[in-house]
DRENTIRO-527097 format. One record per residue: x, y, z of N, C-alpha, C in turn. Coordinates in steps of 0.02 Angstrom, whole numbers, always signed. Each point is the difference from the previous one (the first is absolute). Example, Ala and Ser with C-alpha at 12.3 -4.5 7.8 and 13.67 -1.06 7.14 Angstrom:
NODE      nu      nv      nw     cau     cav     caw      cu      cv      cw
NODE    +660    -284    +390     -45     +59      +0     +45     +60      +0
NODE     -18     +53     -36     +42     +59      +3     -39     +55     +37
This chain:
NODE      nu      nv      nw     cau     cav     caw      cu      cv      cw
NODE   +3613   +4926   -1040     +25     -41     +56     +72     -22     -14
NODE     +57      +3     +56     +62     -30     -15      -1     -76     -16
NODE     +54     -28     -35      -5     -61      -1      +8     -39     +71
NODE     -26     -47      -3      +0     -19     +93     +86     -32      +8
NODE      +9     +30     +71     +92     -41      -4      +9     -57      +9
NODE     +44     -25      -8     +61     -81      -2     -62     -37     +78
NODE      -7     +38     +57     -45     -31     +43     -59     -26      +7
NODE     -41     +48     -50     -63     -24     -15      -7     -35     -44
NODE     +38      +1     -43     +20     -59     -62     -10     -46     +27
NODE     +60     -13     +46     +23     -82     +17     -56     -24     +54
NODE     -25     +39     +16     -74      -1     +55     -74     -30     -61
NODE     +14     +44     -32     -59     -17     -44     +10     -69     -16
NODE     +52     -26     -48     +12     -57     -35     +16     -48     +43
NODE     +25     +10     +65      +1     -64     +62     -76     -22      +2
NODE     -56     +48     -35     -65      +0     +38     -23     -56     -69
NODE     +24      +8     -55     -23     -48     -51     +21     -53      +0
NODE     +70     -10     +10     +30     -63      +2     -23     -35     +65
NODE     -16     +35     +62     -43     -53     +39     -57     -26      +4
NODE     -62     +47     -56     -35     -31     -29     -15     -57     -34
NODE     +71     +11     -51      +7     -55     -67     +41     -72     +50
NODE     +17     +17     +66     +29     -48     +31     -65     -55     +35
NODE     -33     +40     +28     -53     -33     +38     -59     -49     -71
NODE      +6     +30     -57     -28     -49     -46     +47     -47     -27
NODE     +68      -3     +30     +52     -70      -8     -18     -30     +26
NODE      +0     +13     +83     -18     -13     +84     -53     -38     -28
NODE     -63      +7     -15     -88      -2     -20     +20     -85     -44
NODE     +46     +10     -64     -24     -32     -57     +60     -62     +26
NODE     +53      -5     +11     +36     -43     +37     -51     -41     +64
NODE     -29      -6     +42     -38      +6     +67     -73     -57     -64
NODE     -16     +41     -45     -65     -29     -34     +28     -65     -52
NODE     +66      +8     -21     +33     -55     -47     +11     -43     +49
NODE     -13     -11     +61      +1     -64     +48     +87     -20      +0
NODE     +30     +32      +3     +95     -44     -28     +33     +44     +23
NODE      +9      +7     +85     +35     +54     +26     +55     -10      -9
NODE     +45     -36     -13     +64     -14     -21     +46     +28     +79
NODE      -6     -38     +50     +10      -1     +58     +82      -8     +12
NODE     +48     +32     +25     +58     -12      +9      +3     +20     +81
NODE     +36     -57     +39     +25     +19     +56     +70     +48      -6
NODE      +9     +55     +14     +59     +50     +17     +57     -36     +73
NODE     -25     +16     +42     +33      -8     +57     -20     -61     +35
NODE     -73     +10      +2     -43     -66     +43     -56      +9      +0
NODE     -42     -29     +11     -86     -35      +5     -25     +84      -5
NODE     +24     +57     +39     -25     +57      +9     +28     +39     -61
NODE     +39     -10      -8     +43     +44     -60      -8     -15     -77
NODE     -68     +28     -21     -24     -51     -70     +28     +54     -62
NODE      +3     -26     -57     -34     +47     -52     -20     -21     -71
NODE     -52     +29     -35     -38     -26     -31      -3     +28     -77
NODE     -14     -22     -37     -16     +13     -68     -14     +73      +0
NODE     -72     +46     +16      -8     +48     +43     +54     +48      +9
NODE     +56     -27     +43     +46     +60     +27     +40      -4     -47
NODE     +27     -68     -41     +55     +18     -66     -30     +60     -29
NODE     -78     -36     -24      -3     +60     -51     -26     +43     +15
NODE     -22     +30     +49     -13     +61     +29     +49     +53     +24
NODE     +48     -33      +6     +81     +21     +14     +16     +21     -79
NODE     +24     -35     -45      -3     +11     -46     -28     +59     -48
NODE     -85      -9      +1     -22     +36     -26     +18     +88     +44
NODE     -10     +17     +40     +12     +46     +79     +69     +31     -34
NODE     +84     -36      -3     +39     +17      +4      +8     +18     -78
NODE      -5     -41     -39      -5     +27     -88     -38     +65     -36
NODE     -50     -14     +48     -44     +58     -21     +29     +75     +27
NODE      -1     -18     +61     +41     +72     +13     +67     +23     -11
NODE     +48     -61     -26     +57     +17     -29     +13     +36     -57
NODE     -45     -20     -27      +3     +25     -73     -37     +74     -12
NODE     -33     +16     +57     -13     +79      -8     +46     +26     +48
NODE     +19     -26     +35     +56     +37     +64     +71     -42      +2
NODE     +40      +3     -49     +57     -46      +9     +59     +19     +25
NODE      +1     +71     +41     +52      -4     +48     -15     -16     +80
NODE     -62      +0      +2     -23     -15     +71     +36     -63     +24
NODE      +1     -17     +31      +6     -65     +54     -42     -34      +8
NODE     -17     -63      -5     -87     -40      +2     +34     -43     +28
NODE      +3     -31     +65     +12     -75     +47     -82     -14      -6
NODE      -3     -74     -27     -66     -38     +21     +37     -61     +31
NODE     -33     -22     +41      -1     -60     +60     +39     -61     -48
NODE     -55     -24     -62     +12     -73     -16     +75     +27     -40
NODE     +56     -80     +12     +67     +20     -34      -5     -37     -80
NODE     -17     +27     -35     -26     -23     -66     +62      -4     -55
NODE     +20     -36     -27     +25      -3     -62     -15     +61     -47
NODE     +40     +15     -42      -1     +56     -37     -29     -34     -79
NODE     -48      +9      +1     -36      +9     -84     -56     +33     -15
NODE      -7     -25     -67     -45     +62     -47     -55      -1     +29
NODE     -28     +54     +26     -79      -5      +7     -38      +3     -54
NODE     -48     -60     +14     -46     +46     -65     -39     +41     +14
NODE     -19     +18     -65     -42     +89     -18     -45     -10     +44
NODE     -33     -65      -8     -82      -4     +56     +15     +44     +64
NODE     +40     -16     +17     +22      +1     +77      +5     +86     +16
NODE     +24     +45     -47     +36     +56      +3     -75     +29      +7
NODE      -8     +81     +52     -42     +28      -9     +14     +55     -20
NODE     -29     +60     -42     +45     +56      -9     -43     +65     +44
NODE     -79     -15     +15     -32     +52     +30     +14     +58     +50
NODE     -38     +38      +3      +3     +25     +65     -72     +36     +16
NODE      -3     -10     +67     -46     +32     +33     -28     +62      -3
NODE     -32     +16     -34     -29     +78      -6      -8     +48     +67
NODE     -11     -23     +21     -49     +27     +75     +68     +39     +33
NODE     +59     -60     -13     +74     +26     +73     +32     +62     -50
NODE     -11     -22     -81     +49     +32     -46     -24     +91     +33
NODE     -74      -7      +2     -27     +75     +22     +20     +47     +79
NODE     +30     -72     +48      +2     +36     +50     +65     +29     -13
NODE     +30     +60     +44     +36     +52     +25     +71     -42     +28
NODE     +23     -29     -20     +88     -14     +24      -4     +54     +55
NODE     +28     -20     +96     +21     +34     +35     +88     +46     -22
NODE     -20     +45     +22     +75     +44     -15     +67     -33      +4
NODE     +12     -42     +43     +60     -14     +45      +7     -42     -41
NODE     -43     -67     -54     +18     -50     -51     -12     +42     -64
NODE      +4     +53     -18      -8     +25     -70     +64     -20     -17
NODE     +66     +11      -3     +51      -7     -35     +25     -62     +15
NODE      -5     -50      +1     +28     -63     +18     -10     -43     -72
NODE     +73     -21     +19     +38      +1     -67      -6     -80      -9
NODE     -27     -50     -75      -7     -83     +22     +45     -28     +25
NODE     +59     +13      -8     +56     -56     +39      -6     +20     +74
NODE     -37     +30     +22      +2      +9     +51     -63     -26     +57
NODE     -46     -25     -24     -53     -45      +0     +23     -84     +28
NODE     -38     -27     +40      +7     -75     +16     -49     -34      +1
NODE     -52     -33     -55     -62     -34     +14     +22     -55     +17
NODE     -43     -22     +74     -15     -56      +5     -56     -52      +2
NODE      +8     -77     -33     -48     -29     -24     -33     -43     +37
NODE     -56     -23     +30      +6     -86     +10     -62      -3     -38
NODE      +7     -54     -51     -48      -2     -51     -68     -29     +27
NODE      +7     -41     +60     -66     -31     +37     +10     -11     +67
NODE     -38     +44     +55     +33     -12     +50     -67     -41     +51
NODE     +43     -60     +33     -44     -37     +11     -15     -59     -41
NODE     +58     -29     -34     +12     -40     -41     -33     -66     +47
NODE     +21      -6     +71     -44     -79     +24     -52     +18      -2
NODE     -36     +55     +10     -80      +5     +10     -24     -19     -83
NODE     +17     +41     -39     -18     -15     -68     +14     -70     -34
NODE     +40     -34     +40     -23     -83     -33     -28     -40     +56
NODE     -47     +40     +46     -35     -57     +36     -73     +50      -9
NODE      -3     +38     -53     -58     +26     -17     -36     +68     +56
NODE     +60     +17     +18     -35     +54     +55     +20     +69     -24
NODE     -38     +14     -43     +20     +54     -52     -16     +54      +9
NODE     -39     +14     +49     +17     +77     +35     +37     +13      +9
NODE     +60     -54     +40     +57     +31     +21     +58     +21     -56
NODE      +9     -18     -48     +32     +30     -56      +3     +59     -23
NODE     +66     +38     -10      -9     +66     -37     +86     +13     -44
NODE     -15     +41     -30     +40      +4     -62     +46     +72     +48
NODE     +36      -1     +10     +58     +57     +30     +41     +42     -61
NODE      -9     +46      -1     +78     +52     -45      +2     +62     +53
NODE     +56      -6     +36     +15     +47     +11     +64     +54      -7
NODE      -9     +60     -21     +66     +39     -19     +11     +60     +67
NODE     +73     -26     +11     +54     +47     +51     +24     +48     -27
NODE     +32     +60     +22     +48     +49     -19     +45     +20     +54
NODE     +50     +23     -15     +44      +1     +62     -10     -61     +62
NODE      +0     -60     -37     -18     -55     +65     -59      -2     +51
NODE     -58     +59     -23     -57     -13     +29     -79     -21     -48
NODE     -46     -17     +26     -57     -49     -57     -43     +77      +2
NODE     +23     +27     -54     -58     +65     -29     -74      -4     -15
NODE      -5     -64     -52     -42      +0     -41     -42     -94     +13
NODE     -51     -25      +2      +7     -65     -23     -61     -10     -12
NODE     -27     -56     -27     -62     -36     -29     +14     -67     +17
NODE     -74     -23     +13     -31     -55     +49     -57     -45     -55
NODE      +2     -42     -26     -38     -18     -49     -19     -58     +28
NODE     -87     -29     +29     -22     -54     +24     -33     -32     -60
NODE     +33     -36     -24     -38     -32     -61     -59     -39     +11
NODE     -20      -9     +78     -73     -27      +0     -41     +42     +53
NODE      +9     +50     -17     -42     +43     +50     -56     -21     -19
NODE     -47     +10     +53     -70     -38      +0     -41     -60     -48
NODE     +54     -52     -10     -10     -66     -24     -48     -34     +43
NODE      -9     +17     +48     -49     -40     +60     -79     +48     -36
NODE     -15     +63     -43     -63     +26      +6     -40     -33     -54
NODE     +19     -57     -35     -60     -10     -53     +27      +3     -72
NODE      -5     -52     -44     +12      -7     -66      -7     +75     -34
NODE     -24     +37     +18      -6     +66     -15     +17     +47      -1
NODE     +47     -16     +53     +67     +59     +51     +52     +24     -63
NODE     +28     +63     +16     +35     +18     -21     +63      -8     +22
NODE     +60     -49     -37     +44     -32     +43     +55     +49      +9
NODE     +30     -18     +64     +85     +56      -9     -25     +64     +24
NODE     +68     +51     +11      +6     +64     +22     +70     +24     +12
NODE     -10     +56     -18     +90     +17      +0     -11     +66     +45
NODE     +59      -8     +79      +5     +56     +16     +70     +33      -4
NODE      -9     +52     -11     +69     +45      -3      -1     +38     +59
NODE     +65     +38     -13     +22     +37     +49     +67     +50     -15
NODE      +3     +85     +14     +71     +29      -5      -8     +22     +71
NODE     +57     +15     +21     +32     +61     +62     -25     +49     -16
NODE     -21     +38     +38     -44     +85     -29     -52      +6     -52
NODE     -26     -54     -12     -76      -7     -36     -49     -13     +34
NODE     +12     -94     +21     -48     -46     +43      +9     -47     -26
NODE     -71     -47      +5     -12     -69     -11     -54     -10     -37
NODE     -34     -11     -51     -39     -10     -43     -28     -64      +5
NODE     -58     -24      -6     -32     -71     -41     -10     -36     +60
NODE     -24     +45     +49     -28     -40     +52     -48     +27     +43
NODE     -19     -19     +77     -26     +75     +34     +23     -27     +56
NODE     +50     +64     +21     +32     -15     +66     -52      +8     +59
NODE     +37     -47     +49     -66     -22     +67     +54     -13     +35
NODE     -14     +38     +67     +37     -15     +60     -36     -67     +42
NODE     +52     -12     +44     -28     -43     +46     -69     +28     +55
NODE     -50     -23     +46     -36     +30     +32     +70     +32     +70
NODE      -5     +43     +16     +46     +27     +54      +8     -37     +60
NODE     +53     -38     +50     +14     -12     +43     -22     -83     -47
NODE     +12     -41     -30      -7     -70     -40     +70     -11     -19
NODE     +16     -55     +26     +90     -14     -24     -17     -71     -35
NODE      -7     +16     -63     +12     -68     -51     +76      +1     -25
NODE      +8     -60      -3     +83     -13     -30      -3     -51     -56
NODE     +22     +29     -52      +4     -62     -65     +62     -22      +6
NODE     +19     -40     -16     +69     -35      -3     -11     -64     -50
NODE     +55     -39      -7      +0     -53     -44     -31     -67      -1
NODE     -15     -24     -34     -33     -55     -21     +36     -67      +4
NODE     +64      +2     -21     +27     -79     -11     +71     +24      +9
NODE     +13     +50     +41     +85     +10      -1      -8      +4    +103
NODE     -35     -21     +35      -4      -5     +54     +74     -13     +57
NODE     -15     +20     +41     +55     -28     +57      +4     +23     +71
NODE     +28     -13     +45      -6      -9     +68      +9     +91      +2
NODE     +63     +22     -23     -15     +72      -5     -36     +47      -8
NODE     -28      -9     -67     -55     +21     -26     -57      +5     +34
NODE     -48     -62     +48     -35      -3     +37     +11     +17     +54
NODE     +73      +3     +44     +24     +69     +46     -20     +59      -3
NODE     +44      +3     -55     -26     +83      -1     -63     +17      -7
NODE     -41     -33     -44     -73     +38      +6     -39     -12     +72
NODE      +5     -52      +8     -12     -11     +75      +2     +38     +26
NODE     +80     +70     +13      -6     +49     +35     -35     +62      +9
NODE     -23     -23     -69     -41     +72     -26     -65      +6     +26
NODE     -19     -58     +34     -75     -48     +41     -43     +37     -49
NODE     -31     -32     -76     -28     +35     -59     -76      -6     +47
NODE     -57     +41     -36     -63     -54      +7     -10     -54     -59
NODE     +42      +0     -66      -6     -57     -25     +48      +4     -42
NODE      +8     -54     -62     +64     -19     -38     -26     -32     -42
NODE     +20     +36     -90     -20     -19     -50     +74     -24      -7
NODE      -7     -65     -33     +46     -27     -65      -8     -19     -51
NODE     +46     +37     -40     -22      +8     -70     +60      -7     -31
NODE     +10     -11     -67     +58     -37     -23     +14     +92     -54
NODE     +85     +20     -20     +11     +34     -40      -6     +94     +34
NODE     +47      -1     -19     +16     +77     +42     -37     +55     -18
NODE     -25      +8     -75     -24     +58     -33     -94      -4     +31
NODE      -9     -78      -2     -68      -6     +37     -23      +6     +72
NODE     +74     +10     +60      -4     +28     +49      -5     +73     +20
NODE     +28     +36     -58     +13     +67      -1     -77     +33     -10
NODE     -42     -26     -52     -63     +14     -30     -46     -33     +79
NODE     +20     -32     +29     -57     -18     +83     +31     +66     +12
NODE     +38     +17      +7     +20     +63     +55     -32     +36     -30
NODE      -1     +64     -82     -47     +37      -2     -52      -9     -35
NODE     -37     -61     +25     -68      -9     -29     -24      -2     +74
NODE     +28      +7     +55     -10      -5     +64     -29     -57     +55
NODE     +23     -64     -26     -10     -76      -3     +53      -3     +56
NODE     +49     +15      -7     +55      +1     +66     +52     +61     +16
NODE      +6      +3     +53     +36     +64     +22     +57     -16      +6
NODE     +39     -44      +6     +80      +5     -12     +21     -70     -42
NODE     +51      +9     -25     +44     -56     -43     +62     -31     +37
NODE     -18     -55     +23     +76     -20     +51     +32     -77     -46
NODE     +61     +21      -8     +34     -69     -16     +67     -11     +27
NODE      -7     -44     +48     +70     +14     +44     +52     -53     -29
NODE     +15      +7     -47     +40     -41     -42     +24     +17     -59
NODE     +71     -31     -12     +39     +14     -81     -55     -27     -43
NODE      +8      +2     -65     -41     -36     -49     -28     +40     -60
NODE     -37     +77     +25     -22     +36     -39     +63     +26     -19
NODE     -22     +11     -69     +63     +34     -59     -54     +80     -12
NODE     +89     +35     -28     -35     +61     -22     -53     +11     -59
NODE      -1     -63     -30     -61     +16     -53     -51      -4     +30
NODE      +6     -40     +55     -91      +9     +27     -19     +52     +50
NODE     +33     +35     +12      +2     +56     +40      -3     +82     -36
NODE     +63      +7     -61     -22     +55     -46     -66     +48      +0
NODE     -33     -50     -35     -62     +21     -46     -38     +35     +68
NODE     -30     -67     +46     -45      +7     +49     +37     +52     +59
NODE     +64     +28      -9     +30     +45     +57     -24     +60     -52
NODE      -9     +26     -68     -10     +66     -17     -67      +5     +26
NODE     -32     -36     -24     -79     -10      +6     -36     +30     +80
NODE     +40     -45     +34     -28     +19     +69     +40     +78     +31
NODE     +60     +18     -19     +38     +51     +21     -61     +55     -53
NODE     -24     -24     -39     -30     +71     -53     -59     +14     +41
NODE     -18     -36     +42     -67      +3     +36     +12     +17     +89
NODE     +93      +4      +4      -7     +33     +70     +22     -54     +46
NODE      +4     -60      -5     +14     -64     +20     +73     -16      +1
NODE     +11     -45     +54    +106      -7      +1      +1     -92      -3
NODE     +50      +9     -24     +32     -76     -19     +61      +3     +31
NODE     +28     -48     +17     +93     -26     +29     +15     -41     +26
NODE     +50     -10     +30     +18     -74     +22     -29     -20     +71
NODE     +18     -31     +17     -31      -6     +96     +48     +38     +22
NODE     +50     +38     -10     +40     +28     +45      -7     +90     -32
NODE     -43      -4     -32      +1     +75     -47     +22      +4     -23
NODE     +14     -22     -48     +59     +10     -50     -49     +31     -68
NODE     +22     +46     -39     -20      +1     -68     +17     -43     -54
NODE      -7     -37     -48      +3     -28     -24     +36     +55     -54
NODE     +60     -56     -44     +38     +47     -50     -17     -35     -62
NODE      -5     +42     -46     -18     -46     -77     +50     +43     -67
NODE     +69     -12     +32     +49     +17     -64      -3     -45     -20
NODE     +42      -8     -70      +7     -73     -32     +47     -42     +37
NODE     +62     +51     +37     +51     -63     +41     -35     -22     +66
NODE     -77     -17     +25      +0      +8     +62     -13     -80     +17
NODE      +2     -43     +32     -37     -60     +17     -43      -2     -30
NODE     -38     -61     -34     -55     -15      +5     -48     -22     +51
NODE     +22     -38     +55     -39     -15     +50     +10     +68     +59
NODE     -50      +1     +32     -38     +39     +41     +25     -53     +76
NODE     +49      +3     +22      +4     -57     +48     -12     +15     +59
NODE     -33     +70     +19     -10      +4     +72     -69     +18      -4
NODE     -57     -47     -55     -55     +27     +17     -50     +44     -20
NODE     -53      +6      +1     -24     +61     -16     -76      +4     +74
NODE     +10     +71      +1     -58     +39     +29     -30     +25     -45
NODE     -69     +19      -2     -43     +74     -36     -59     -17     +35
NODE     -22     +72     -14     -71      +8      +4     -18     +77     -16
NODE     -61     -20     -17     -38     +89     -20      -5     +85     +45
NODE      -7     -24     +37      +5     +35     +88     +10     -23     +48
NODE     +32     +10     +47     +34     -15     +69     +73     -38     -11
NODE     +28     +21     -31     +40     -48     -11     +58      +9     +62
NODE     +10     +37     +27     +29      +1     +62     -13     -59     +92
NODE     -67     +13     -36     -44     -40     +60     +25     -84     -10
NODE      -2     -28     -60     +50     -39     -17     +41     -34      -5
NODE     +70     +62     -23     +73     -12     +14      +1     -15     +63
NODE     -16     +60     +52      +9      +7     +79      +0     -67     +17
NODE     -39     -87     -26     -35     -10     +38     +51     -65     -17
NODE     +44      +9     -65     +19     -68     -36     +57     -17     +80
NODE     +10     -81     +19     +42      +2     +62     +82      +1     -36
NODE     +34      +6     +27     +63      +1      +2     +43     -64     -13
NODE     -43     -60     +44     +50     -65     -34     -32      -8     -69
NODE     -58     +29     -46     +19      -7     -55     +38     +34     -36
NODE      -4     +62     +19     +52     +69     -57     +67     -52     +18
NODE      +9     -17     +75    +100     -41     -19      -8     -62     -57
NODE     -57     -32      -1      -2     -65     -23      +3     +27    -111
NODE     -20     +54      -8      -3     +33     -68     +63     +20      -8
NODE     +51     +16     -40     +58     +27     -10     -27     +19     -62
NODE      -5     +88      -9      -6     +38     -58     +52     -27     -58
């Protein structure tokens, strides 16, 4: 067998370090001492958790990939990590799959992971820990190739007995792994949207979409997983706010399975290292129909969004 390339590498070992992240996520959450910092405001938190999940996330993969590019969300001071923190693994299972042709030669500086070490940081300190997930996602040529989705409490609700957590991945020209994709029932218009970033817009626009119902749920990578676990059929957020780390991961994931992500005005989303971080006009997705959709978003919101 060839050695697996620079893609499945950094695929594999995104897949350990979000492992070894979600038992930060786990053991932070159980030490009772979230170490709570307001960022921006009441909505804009971050926590013990995302330091060092950020931390551990960006160290770990630096040090096997150190010409890549790694943006994580939290703006952290520069020091030593310790060893605890560093993971060096990798995933057996991705190391075996087949690198698509078109990423065989891609060279590390040419790579852009992006991080958000916990997404859904308000849900996770008011204990609503489904909604939490661990994001890495890696771009090439400014598009999200590859990413992994790590719910550090997947089925915490089944019983002292449950097996906690789950990591899903995802490449362009492979698929989506570590889940089982489920469509919506046909002609059912569910819309997930946000939890605590609400507004007169926001409830416009979905409004227009006249859903038969509306999940809110806090954290972008856990909206993406309603869409193909088939819980909701489109993703509407008619508002600035989402950054490209929370979009990355969960845009390979759903694009590996056939599914479109973009702004309310269609836009593709770009993930060079010079690009914005914020996402300011929005995001659309969904698994299928995504046309049915766009068609439907009105017009005084696309003016009210400026890409």
């Amino acid at each position: 067998m060839a050695s697996p390339t620079l893609l499945m590498r950094v695929v594999a070992s995104a897949y350990s370090v979000a492992e070894k992240a979600a038992t930060i996520v786990r053991k932070v959450m159980a030490g009772g001492d979230l170490g709570i910092v307001e960022k921006s405001g009441a909505n804009d938190l971050q926590t013990k958790a995302d330091r060092l999940v950020q931390m551990s996330i960006c160290a770990s993969l630096a040090r096997k990939f150190p010409k890549a590019t790694i943006i994580g969300e939290e703006e952290l001071p520069p020091e030593e990590v310790n060893e605890e923190l560093i993971e060096d693994g990798y995933c057996e299972e991705i190391l075996k799959k087949t690198c698509p042709a078109q990423y065989t030669g891609i060279q590390e500086e040419e790579l852009v992971i992006w991080v958000d070490p916990l997404d859904g940081t308000k849900e996770y300190t008011e204990g609503l820990l489904d909604h939490v997930t661990v994001l890495i996602g890696i771009a090439y040529g400014g598009k999200a190739i590859a990413g992994v989705i790590n719910q550090p409490y997947y089925n915490y609700e089944a019983g002292a007995d449950a097996v906690l957590g789950r990591t899903i991945w995802g490449v362009l020209g492979i698929g989506a792994f570590g889940f089982q994709l489920t469509e919506v029932p046909a002609g059912k218009h569910i819309i997930v949207t946000t939890r605590s970033h609400g507004s007169t817009l926001v409830n416009d626009c979905i409004s227009a979409l006249n859903p038969d119902s509306i999940i809110r749920v806090g954290g972008a990578g856990n909206k993406i997983i309603q869409l193909i676990e088939g819980k909701a059929s489109a993703y509407v957020f008619a508002s600035p706010g989402c950054k490209k780390w929370d979009t990355c991961a969960p845009e390979a994931i759903l694009h590996a399975v056939g599914g479109k992500i973009t702004d309310i005005h269609g836009n593709s989303f770009q993930y060079n290292k010079e690009v914005k971080h914020m996402n300011s006009a929005g995001v659309l997705a969904s698994l299928r129909n995504y046309d049915y959709y766009a068609s439907r978003i009105p017009n005084t919101v696309k003016q009210s969004l400026v890409p």
